[in-house]
N, C-alpha and C positions, 0 to 999 in steps of 0.2 A: 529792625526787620519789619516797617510798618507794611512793607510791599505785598507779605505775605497773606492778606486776605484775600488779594486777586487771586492767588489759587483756587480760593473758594468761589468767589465771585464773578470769576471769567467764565467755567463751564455753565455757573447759574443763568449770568447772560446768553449763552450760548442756546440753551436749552428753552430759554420764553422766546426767544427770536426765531429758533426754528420751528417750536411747537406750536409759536402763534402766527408767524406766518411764511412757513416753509411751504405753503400748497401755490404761491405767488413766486416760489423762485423755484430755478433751475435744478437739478441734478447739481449740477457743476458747481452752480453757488454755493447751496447748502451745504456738501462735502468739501469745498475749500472753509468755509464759515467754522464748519466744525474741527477741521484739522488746522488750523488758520489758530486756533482757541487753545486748541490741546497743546501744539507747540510753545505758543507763549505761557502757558501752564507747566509746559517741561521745561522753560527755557529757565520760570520762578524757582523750579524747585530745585534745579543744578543751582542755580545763585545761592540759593538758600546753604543747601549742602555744604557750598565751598565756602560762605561766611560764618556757619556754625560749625563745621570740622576744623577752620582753620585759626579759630579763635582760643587764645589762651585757655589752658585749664585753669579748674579753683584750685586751691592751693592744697586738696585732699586726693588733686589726681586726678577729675572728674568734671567731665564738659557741664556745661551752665544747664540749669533748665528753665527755658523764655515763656515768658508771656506776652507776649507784643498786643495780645488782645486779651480783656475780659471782665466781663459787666454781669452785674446782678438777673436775671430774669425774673426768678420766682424766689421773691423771700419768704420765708417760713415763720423761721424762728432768728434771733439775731446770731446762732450759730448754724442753723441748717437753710440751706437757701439751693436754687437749682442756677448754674451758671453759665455764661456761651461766650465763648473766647477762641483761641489758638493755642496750645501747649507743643514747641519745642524741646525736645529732646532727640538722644540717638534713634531710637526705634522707630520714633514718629519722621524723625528728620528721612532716614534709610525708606522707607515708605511711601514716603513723599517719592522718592527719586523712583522708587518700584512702580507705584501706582502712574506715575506722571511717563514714567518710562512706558510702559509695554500699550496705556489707552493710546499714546501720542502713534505706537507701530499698529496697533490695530483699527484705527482712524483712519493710517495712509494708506494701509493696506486693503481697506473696504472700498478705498476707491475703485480697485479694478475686480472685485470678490461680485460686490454690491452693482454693480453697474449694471443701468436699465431696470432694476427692482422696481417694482410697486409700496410706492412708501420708503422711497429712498430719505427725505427729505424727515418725515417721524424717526426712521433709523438714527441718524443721527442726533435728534434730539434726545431720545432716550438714551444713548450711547453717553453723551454731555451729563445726561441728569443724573446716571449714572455714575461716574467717574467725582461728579462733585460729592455727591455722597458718599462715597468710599474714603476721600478726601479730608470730605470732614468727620470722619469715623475715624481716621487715624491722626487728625488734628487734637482732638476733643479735649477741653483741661477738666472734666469728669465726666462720672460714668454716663451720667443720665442725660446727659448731651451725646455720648458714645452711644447712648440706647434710640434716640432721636435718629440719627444717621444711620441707624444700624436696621431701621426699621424701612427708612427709605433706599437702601439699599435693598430690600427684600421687594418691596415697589416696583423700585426700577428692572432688578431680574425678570420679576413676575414680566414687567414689558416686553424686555428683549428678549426673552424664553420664547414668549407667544408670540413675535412680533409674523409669523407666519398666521394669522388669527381664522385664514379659510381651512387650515389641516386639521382635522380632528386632533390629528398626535400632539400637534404642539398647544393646542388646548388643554387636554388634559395634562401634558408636561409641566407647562406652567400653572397651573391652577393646583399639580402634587408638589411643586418645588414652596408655591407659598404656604399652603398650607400645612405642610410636614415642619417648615422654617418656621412658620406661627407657634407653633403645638411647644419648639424647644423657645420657643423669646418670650413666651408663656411661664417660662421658668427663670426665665432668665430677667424678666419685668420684678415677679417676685423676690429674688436674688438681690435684684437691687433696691426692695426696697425692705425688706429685710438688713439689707446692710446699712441704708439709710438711719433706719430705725435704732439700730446697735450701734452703730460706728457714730452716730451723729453728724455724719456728713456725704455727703455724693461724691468728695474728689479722693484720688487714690492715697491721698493718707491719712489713717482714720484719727479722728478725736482723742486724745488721750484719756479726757476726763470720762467723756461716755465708753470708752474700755474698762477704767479703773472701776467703774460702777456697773461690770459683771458682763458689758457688750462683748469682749474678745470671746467667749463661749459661744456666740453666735455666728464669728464670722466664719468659720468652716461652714457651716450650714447655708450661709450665704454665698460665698463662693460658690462650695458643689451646685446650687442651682445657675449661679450664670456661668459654670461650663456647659452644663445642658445646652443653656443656648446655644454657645460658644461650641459645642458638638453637631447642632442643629444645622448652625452656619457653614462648618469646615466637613460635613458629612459622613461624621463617626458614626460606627456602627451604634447601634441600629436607624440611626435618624438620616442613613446615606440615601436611600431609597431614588430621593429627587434626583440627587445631581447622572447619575447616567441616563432617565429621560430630559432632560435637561439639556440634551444635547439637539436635539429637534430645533432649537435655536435655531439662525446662523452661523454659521461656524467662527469668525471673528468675534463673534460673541461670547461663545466655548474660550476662545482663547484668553479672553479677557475675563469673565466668569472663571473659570476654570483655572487657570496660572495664576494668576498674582493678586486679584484684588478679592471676591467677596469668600471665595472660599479655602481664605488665611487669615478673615476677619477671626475666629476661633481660634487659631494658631496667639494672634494677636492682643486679642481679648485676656489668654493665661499670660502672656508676657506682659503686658500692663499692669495685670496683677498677680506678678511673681512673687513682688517684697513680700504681699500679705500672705501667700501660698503657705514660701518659707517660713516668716513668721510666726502664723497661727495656726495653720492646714498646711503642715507638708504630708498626712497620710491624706489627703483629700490629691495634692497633689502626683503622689506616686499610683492615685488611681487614675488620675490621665495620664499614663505610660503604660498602663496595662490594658487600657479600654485604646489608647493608638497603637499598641504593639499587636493587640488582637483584630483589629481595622485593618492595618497593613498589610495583614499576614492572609485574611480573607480576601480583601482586594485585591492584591497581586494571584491570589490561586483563581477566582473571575478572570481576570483580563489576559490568564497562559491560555482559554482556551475561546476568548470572542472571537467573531469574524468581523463585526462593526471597527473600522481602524477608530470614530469616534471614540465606541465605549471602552474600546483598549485603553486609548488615553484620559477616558475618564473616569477609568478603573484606576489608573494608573497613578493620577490626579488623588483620589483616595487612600491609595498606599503610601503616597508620598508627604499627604498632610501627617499621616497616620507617624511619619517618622520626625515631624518635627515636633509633634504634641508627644513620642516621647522622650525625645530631647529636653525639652522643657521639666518634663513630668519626672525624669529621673537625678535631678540636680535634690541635692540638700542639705548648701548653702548659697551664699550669695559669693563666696570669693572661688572665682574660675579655676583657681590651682587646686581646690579643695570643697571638689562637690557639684562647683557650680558651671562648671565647661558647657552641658548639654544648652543653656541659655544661648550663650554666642555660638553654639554650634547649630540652635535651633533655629536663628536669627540668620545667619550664613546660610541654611540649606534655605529659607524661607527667600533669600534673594537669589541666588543663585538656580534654585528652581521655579520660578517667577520668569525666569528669562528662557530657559532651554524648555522648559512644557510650556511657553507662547511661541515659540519656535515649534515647534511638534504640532499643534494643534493649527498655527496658521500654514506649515507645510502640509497637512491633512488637505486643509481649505485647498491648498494649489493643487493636490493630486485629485477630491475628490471634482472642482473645477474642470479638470483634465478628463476624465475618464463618467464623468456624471452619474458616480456611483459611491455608496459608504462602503461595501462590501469587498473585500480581498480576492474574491474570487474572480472579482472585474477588473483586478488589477494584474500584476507581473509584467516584469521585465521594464519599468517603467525607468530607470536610470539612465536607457537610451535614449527618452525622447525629453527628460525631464532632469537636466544635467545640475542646475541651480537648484531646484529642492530637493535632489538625491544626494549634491554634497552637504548641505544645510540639515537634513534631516537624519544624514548618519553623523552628523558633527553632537546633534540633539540626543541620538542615541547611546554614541560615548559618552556623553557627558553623563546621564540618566543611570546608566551602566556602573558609571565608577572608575574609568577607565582614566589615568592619567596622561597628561598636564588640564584635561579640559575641567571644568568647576564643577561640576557635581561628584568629582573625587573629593576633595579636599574636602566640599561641606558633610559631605554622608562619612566620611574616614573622623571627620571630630564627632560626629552622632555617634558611631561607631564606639570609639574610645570614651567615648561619656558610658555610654550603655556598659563596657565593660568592668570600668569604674564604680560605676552601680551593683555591677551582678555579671557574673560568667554568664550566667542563664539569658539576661535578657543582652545579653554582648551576640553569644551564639544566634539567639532567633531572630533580631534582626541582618547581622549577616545572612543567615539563609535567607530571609526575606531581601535581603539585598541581591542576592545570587539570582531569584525567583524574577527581582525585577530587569534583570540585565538580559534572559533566558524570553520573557515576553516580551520586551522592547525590539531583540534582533529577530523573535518568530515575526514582528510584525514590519521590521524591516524588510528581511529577506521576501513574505508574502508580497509585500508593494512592489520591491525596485528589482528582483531575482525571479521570484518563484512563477508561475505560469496556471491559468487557472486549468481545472480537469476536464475533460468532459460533460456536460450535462450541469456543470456547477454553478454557470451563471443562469438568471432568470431571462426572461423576455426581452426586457426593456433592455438589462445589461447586452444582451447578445445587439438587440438593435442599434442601439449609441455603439457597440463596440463595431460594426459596417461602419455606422453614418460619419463616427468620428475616429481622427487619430491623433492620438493623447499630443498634446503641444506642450510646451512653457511656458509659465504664466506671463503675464505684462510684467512692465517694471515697476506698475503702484505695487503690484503681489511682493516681487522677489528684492527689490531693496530691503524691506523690514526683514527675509529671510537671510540677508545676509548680515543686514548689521545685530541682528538676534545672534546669526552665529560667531559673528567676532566676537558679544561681548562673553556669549558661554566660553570661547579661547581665551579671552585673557582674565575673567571673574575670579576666577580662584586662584589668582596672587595678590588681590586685595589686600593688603594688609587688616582685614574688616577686625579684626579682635582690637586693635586700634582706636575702631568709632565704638563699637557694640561689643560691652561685656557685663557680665551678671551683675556687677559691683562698679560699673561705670567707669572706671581704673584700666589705660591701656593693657591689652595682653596679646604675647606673641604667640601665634599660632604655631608648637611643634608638634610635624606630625610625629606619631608610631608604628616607625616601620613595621614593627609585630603587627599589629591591627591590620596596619595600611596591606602591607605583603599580603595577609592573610583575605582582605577584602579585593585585592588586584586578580591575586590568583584564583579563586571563588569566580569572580566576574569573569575572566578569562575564558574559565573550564565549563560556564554557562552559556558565553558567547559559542563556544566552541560546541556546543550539545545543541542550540539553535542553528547554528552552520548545518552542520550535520545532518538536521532532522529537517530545515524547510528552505534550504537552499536553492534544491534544485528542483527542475519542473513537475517533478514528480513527491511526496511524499509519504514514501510506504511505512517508514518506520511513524511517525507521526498516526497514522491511519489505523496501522496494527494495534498499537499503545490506545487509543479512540478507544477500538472494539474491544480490546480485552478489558477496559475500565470504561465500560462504556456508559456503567452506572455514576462512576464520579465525574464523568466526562460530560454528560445529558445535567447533572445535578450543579456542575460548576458553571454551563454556560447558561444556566439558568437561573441563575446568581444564587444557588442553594435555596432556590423557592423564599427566601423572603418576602418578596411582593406577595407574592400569593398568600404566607402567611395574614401578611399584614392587610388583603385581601378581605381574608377568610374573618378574622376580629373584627375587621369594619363593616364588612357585610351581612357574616352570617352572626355574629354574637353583638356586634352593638347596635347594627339598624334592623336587623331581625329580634333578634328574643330583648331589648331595652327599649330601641325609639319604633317602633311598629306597635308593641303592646301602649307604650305611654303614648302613643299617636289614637293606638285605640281608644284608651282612657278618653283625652282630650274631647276628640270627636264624639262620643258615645254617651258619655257619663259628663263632663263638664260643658258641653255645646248642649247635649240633651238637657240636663238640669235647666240650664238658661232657656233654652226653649221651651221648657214646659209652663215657669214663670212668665215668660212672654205670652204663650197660650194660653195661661189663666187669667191673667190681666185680661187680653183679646176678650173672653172667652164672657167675665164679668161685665164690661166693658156693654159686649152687646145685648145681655142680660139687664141692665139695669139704667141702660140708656131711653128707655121708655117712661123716665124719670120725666126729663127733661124735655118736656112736651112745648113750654113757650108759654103758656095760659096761664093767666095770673090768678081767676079764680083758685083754679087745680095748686099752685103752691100757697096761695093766701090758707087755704084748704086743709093740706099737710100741714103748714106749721100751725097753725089752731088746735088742730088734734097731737102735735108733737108738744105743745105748751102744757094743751088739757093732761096728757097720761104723767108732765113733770110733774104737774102739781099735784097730781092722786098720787104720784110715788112718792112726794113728800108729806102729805097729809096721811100715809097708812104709815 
């Protein structure tokens, strides 16, 4: 599979050719150039897929794991050394097809999103730079290569976050999304080199001899800090902050940021290192299922009550990581019949929600296109004029929901059943948190394509675009990728995926539990059914009533429970007020003043004693005569 570097290599070309000289081409060039690139990128990674799934197992059951590439970079020691390659396996392989899948729809689909922008031509190059890093994040044959990519993926965001760079919002968007992602990779740089230091090596299996010699006491310690990161990336509480201003982006950008590629880096980062999880840190482990269960379950009470359709779905995007990390987090073993299910069920919901939340966020992009508005209240009744993303975007909402045959049943029904396996307790909450999420999906349904806005409830602008314009259909660059997103949400969940992807690398058939499954249908049902109800129609008084009577939890949730402001208040009022204001003081006052006054004395001596140095040779022949005469009377007394 020497083919397989062009995945890497194609968007890299892609990205110096448009970034060097995309201001000398078209519009038209530049976005065929870049989608022109992504394709033969997706075209690599379907070959790839279907040479590495279709090839013999080892004789234990379990697909090959390839190196087609991988060379020395930084040698160390003659056991510890930093390496740059390509590592095949399932996860990576499945990844490849995720990542290569949804850049390749949000490429095509920026052709008619993007069209006439200012800086169409950087668009796509950062979109490229992107995508290759992500790429080589889930390529990587160790970590410290994984940490390489993972740092330019933080890069590349920071770009397409801001790429609106005259808005205020999306400045400071970008500028909290890097910097709150620095603060966890910060922990997550340590992590790994901490493990470096114990394990005796950067790739994911550690030294035997430097364990035997007391390192295995270390690697829980190591781990828990590169989930930090790995929390930072996929926007676990408390480190979520970024990703809902993060939406000020473009919205293909959301859908690409947001579904499948940087913010399942974390998701991906625990699955790559599960073995050691299980092995030396499974309670390190079972605290990302409690720190994703408690994410989830936040998220989803945010996003029942936003009016942004963005932050909805990028609330929503954070309850949803929040279920794969504890899919992952509540396994404890490696064999799927016994412990270890939440793996391939964590891996399944990671694909299958990759595709139906790029769907949702690129159907956003067509409505908010349509109606020149984020806000709900500028929208209703829009199914009539908007027939392709009305069916595409409830096809995205069933699936979300849990509602069978579409895939996001089947992956959240194995979450489900893992979680009960685990614990009644964490079985129950996330259910409810599944209910929660089917209940905000259809309020934001029914607001878009049913509901009608109230009086008084749109703003200025909204009332204006709503004269000047009347909501259309998007072009065909929009709505093809909304329909091939929703074919493949219809047929994804009869994958055979426990097949490619299982905890112990050993085929496993997916049976569901009807108890569970029943119990998670009927839930989502009577959820859908409470959304109906309450924001169907043009009017919502129950809805309104429920506001006012909890008007405190209602003001507190869409206000994401004041976190920001917390997190505010620490950074303004207690670390740059009472820590870096007084040590600014210090600096300025007492260690500028110190130098300054040595500078002044110098000065000061300087013009005091410069009447030394007159030129006249008498005047020094002068001094040193009487400088010789008083040495030798102080040695003659």
């Amino acid at each position: 599979m020497e083919y397989t570097i062009l995945i890497l290599l194609l968007p890299l070309l892609s990205f110096l050719v448009l970034g060097l000289g995309g201001k000398w081409m078209s519009h038209r060039t530049a976005g065929l150039i870049g989608t022109a690139v992504l394709g033969a990128v997706a075209v690599l990674s379907y070959l790839t897929a279907i040479h590495y799934f279709t090839a013999p197992r080892l004789a234990d059951g379990t697909f090959a794991t390839l190196m087609p590439y991988n060379c020395t970079w930084l040698p160390f020691t003659p056991t510890l050394s930093i390496d740059l390659g390509i590592l095949l396996d399932p996860i990576s392989v499945m990844m490849l097809i995720v990542i290569s899948t949804v850049s390749f729809m949000v490429h095509l689909y920026s052709f008619g999103y993007m069209k006439g922008e200012r800086g169409f031509q950087r668009y796509y190059a950062f979109l490229s730079l992107f995508t290759m890093s992500m790429l080589g994040l889930v390529v990587a044959t160790n970590i410290f290569q994984m940490y390489l990519f993972w740092e330019l993926v933080g890069v590349s965001s920071y770009l397409l976050i801001g790429f609106y760079y005259t808005k205020p919002a999306a400045i400071a968007a970008s500028k909290k999304a890097f910097i709150v992602t620095r603060f966890a990779d910060l922990g997550f740089l340590i992590g790994i080199l901490v493990y470096g230091y114990y394990a005796g090596t950067y790739t994911f299996q550690p030294n035997e001899m430097a364990l035997l010699k007391g390192g295995a006491a270390m690697i829980p310690l190591a781990l828990g800090l590169m989930f930090i990161g790995g929390a930072g990336k996929s926007a676990m509480f408390p480190l979520h902050i970024w990703l809902p201003d993060a939406m000020e982006g473009p919205t293909p950008v959301s859908a690409l940021i947001h579904a499948a590629t940087m913010v399942v880096a974390g998701v991906y980062l625990v699955a790559r290192m599960f073995p050691l999880f299980i092995d030396y840190a499974p309670h390190v482990l079972h605290l990302v299922a409690y720190v994703g269960a408690f994410t989830a379950f936040y998220a989803a009470s945010v996003a029942c009550v936003q009016s942004d359709i963005k932050r909805v779905l990028a609330f929503s995007t954070i309850s949803q990581i929040g279920f794969m990390m504890v899919a992952l987090g509540v396994c404890t073993s490696t064999d799927p019949h016994e412990g270890g299910l939440g793996y391939m069920a964590g891996m399944f919901h990671l694909f299958t929600h990759a595709m139906f939340k790029a769907l949702l966020f690129l159907g956003a992009g067509s409505i908010i296109h349509a109606v020149h508005s984020n806000e709900m209240s500028a929208m209703g009744g829009l199914r009539k004029y908007m027939p392709v993303t009305h069916i595409t975007f409830l096809i995205a909402c069933l699936a979300i929901a849990g509602i069978p045959p579409f895939s996001g049943f089947f992956s959240k029904d194995e979450i489900l059943t893992a979680c009960f396996r685990f614990s009644p307790v964490m079985g129950w909450i996330m259910t409810v948190i599944a209910a929660m999420t089917a209940f905000y999906m259809f309020r934001l349904y029914y607001g878009i394509f049913w509901g009608s806005s109230e009086p008084g409830q749109k703003s200025a602008s909204d009332e204006s675009h709503s004269h000047q314009h009347t909501p259309h259909e998007s072009p065909l660059a929009m709505t093809i990728p909304l329909m091939f997103l929703a074919a493949v949400t219809i047929v994804a969940g009869f994958i055979p995926f426990g097949h490619f992807v299982s905890s112990n690398g050993e085929a496993y058939t997916i049976h569901l539990d009807w108890g569970v499954a029943g119990t998670s249908i009927a839930i989502a049902v009577i959820s859908i059914a409470v959304a109906t109800f309450m924001y169907k129609g043009e009017k919502q008084p129950v809805a309104d009533a429920l506001a006012r009577r909890f008007n405190g939890l209602w003001t507190a949730a869409y206000h994401r429970f004041y976190i920001d402001e917390v997190y505010q208040f620490i950074t303004h009022r207690i670390i740059f007020g009472c820590i870096s204001r007084p040590i600014a003081w210090w600096d300025r006052h007492v260690v500028d003043g110190f130098f300054d006054f040595l500078a002044w004395g110098a000065n000061a001596t300087s013009d005091e004693i410069r009447g030394l140095q007159s030129g006249r040779i008498q005047q020094y022949t002068f001094v040193f005569l009487l400088g010789t005469l008083a040495l030798i009377l102080l040695l003659l007394l």
